[in-house]
C-alpha positions as CSV (number, residue, x, y, z in Angstrom):
1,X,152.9,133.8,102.5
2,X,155.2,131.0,101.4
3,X,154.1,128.6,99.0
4,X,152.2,126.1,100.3
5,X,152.9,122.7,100.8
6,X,150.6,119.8,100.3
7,X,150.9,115.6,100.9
8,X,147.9,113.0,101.5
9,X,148.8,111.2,104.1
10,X,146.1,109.1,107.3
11,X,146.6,113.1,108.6
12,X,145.0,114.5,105.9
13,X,146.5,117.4,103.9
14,X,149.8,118.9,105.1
15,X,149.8,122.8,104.6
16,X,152.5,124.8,105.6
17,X,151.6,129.0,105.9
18,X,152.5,132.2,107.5
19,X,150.3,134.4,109.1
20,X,149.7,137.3,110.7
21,X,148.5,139.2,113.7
22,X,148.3,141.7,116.4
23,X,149.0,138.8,118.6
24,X,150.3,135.2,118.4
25,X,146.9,134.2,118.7
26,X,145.9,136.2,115.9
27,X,148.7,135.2,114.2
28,X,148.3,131.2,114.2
29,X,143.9,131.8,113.6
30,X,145.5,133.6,110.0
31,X,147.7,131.0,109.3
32,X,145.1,128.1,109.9
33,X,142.8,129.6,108.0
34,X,144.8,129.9,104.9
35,X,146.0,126.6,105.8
36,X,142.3,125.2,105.1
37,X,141.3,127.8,102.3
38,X,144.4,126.6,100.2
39,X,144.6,123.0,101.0
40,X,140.9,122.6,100.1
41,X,140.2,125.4,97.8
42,X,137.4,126.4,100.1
43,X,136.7,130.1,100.3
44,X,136.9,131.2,104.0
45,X,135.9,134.6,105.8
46,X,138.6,135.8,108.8
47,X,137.4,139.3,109.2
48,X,139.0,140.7,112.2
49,X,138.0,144.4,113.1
50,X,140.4,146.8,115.5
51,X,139.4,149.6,117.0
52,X,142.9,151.3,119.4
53,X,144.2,148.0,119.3
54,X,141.2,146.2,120.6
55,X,139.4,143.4,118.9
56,X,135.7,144.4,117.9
57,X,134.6,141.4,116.2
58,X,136.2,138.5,114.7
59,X,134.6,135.4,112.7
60,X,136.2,132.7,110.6
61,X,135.7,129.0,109.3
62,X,132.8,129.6,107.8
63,X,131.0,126.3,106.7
64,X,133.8,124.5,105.5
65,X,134.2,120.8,104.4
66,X,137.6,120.6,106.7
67,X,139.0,121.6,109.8
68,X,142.5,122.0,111.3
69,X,143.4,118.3,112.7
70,X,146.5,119.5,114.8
71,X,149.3,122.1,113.7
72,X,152.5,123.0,114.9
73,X,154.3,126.3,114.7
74,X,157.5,126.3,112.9
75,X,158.6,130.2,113.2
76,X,157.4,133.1,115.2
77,X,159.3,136.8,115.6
78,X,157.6,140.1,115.7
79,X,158.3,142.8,113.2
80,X,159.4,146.4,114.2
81,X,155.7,147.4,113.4
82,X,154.9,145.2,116.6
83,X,153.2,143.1,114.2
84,X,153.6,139.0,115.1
85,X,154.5,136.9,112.1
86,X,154.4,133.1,112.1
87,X,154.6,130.1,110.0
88,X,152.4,127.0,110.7
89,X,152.5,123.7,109.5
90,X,149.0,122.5,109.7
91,X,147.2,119.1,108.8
92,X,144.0,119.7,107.1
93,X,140.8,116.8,106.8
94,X,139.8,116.6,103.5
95,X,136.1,116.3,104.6
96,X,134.1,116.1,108.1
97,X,133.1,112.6,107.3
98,X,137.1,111.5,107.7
99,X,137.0,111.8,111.6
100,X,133.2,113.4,112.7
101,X,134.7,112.0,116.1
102,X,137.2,114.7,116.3
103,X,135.0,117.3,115.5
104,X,132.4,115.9,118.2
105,X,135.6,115.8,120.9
106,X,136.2,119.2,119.7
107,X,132.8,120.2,120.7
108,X,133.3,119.1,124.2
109,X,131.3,115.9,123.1
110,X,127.6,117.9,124.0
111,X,124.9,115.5,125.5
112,X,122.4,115.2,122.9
113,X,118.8,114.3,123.3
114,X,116.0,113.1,120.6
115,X,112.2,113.7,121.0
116,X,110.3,112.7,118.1
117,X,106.3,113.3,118.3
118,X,103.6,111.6,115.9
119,X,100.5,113.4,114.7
120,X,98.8,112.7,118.7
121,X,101.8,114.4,120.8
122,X,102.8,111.2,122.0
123,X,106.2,109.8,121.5
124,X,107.1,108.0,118.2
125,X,109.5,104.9,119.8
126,X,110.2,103.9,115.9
127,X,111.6,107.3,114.6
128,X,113.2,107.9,118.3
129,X,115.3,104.5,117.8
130,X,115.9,105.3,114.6
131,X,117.2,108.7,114.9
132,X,119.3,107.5,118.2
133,X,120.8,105.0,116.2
134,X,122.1,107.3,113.3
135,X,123.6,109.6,116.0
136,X,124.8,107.1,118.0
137,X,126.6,105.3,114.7
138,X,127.7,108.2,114.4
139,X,129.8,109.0,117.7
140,X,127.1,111.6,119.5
141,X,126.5,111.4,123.2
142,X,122.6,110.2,122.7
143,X,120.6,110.9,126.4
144,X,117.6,108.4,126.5
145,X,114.2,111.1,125.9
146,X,111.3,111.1,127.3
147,X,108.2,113.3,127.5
148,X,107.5,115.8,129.9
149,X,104.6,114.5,132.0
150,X,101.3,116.3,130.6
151,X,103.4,118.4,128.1
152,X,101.9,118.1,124.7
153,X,103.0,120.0,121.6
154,X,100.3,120.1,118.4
155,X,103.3,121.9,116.3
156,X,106.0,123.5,116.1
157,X,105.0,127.0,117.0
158,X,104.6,125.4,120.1
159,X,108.0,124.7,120.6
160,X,108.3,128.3,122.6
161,X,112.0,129.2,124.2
162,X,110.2,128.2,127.7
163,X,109.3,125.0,126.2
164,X,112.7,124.4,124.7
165,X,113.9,125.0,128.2
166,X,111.8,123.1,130.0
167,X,112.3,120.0,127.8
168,X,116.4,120.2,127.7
169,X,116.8,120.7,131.1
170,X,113.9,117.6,132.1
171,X,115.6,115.9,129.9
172,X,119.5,117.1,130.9
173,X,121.0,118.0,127.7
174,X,123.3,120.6,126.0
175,X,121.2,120.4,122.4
176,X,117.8,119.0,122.2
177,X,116.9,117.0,119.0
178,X,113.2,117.5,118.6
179,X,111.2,116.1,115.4
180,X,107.4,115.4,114.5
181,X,106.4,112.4,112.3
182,X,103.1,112.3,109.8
183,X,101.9,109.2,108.2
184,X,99.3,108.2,105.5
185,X,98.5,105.0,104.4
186,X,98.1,105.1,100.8
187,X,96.8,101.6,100.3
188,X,97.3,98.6,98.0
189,X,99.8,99.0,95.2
190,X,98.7,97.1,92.1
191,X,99.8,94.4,90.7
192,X,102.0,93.5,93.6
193,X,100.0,93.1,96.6
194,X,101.2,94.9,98.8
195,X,100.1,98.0,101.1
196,X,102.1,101.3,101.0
197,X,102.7,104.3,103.2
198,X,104.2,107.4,102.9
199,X,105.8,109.1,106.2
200,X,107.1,112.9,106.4
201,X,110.1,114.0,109.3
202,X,110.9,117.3,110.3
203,X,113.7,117.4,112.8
204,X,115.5,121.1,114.2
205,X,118.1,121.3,116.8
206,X,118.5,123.4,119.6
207,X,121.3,124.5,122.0
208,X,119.3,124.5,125.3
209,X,121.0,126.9,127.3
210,X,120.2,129.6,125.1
211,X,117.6,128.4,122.7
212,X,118.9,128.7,119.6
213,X,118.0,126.9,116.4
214,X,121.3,125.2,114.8
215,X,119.9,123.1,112.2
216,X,116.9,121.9,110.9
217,X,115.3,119.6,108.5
218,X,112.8,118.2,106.7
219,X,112.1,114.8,104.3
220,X,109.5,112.7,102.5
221,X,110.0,108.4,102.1
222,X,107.4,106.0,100.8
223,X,107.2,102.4,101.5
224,X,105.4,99.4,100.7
225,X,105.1,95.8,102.8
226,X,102.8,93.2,102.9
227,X,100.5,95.0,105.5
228,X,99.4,98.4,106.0
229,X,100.9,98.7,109.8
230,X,104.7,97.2,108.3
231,X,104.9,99.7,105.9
232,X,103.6,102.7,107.9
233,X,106.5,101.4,109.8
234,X,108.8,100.7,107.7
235,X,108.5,103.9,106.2
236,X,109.0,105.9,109.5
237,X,112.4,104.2,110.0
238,X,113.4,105.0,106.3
239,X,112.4,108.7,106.4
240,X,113.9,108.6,110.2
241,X,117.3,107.1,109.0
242,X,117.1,109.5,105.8
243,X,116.6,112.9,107.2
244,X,118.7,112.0,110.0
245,X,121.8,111.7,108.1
246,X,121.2,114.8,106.1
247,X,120.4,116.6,109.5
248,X,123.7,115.7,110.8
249,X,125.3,116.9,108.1
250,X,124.0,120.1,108.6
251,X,124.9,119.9,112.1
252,X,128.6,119.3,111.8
253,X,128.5,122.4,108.6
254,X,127.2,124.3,111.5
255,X,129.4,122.9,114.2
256,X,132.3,123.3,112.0
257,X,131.8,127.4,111.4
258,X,131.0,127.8,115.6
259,X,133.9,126.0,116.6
260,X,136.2,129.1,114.5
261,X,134.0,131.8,115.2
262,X,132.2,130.5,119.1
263,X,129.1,129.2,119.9
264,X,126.5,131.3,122.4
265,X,126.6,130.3,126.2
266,X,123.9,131.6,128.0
267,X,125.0,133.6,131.3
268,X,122.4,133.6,134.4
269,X,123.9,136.2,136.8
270,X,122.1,136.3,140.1
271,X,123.0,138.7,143.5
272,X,124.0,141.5,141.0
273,X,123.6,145.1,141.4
274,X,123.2,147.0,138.2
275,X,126.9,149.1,138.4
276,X,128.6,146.0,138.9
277,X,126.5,144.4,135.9
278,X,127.4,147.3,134.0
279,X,131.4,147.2,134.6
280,X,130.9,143.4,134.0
281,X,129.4,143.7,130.5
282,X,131.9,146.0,130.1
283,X,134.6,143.6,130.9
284,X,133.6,140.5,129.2
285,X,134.3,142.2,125.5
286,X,137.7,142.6,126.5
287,X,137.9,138.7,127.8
288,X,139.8,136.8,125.0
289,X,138.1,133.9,123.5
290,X,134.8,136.0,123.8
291,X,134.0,137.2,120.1
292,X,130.6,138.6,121.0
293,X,128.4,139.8,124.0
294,X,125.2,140.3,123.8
295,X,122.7,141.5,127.1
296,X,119.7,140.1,127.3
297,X,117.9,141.3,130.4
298,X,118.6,142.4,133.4
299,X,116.0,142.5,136.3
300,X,116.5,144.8,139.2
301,X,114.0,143.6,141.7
302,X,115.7,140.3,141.3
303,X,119.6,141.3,140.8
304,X,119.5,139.1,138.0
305,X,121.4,139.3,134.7
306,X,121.0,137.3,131.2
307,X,123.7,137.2,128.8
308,X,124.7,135.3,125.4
309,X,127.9,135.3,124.7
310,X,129.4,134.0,121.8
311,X,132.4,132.0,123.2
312,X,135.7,130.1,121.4
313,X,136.7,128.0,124.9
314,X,135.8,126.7,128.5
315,X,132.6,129.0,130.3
316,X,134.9,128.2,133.2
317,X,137.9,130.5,132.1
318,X,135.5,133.5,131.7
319,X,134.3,133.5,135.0
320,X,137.8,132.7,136.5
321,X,138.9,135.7,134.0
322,X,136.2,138.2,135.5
323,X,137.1,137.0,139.3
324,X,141.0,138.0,138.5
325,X,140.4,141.1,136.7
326,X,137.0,142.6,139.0
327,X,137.6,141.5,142.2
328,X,134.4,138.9,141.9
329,X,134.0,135.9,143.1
330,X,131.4,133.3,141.4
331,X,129.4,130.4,143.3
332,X,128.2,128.3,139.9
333,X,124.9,126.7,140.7
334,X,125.2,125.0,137.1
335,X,127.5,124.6,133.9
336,X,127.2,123.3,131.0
337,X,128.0,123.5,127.5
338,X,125.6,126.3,126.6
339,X,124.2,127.3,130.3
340,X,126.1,129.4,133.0
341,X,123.7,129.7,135.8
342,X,125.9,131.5,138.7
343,X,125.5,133.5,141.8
344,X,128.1,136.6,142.3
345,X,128.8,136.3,145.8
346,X,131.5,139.3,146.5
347,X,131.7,142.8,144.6
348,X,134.8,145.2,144.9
């Protein structure tokens, strides 16, 4: 690798690198990710696994504090090994806080919605608004929430996949935001007059389409106002705007290490006969930008398959890969960013 090459600049950090791969692809993903590593002394995994020349697994970016911003590549040849060498010159953000917007575009900008229960089940407006507000500040794509009519949840163990399900797709959203809020009124303080109240927030987040838990967490605020009903409010907005911000942080960690290694789509394969399902999950290992695959169920009464697979692009280009290379053809019922729902309408 040359030596690298570093500036601060409105770009960020200017890296130049050389990488290397069994394809350009490869190739560029190795030279990025030293480009990050050494620019922000972050240590990062890029674990690529070949088996005859065919990529097995493959994961990198792992919960770093920076991301490519845009690269160009200087130099590319291929060595007599068949081997493809390039050299990139990449600009690095020093931290996600710099340009969160980019990352959010870079996520497809996901439609986001926020449920926030009290101790009754019943919607908490004040930690909804405040929540919605620190996202929206923020840059997110906040849907307005609301409850599912005659839907109450006492805790989280309540908060099944179905429910999960049922409450994304009521409410429309690629990740659903879903918190519960406890207060206690803890009385006079002395000496000042004043009532105080202490309120606890748990928030976790979850990709709708295929139900999985990307962040989650949890805070304690106390505050103190001249009545007992200000400061159970005021310290519902203060915990809200609190454990909001650290949640989001979490978020775009997690964000950052799925938009390297791929985030899980959830494929809903109706009108398909088990062979073809078979030659199909075959197929999408080989499809590039899939890093995993991973069969959920399939029903044969139904002709129905379920699939997560762990995607670095568009759902779109899969299903357009597997019509090209199978002979299908795909009638999509529903896309979104984490929900494939898609009837096969021709076989071979």
């Amino acid at each position: 690798m040359e030596g690298l090459e570093t500036s601060e600049s409105g770009a960020g950090m200017r890296a130049v690198t050389e990488g290397y791969g069994l394809t350009r692809e490869e190739a560029v993903r190795d030279a990025l990710l030293k480009a990050v590593q050494e620019a922000l002394g972050f240590t990062l995994t890029g674990r690529t696994v070949v088996s005859n020349y065919t990529l097995l697994d493959k994961t990198s970016f792992a919960r770093v504090k920076g991301y490519v911003r845009h690269y160009r590549v200087i130099t590319e040849s291929t060595m007599q090994t068949g081997i493809v060498e390039v050299k990139v010159e990449a600009w690095v953000s020093q931290s996600v806080e710099e340009d969160v917007t980019e990352l959010i575009r870079m996520m497809n900008k996901p439609r986001v919605g926020i449920l926030v229960l009290d101790e009754r089940g019943e919607l908490c407006e004040t930690a909804v608004t405040t929540v919605s507000k620190v996202f929206t500040d923020k840059g997110f794509y906040v849907v307005a929430p609301k409850l599912h009519n005659g839907l109450r949840l006492s805790s989280f163990d309540d908060l099944t996949p179905a429910v999960i399900l049922l409450l994304g797709e009521g409410i429309d959203v690629d990740m659903l935001i879903f918190g519960r809020v406890a207060s206690s009124d803890l009385g006079d303080v002395l000496g000042y007059g004043f009532k105080s109240s202490r309120s606890s927030l748990r928030l976790q987040g979850y990709w709708v389409g295929s139900q999985e838990l990307v962040a989650s967490r949890l805070g304690e605020v106390g505050a103190a106002d001249i009545s007992q009903t200000v400061a159970r409010e005021k310290s519902i907005r203060q915990v809200a705007e609190t454990v909001a911000t650290l949640f989001i942080e979490d978020l775009l960690g997690k964000w950052l290490e799925m938009s390297g290694s791929g985030f899980t789509v959830r494929f809903v394969l109706t009108d398909l006969d088990y062979d073809t399902y078979q030659k199909l999950r075959e197929r999408l290992g080989y499809v590039q930008f899939v890093a995993g695959v991973y069969p959920r169920e399939y029903d044969s009464n139904r002709s129905m398959a379920i699939l997560d697979v762990e995607l670095m692009g568009n759902p779109e280009w899969v299903l357009r890969s597997l019509e090209v290379s199978l002979g299908l053809h795909f009638k999509v019922k529903k896309m979104s960013l984490t929900k494939v729902i898609a009837e096969v309408e021709r076989g071979w």
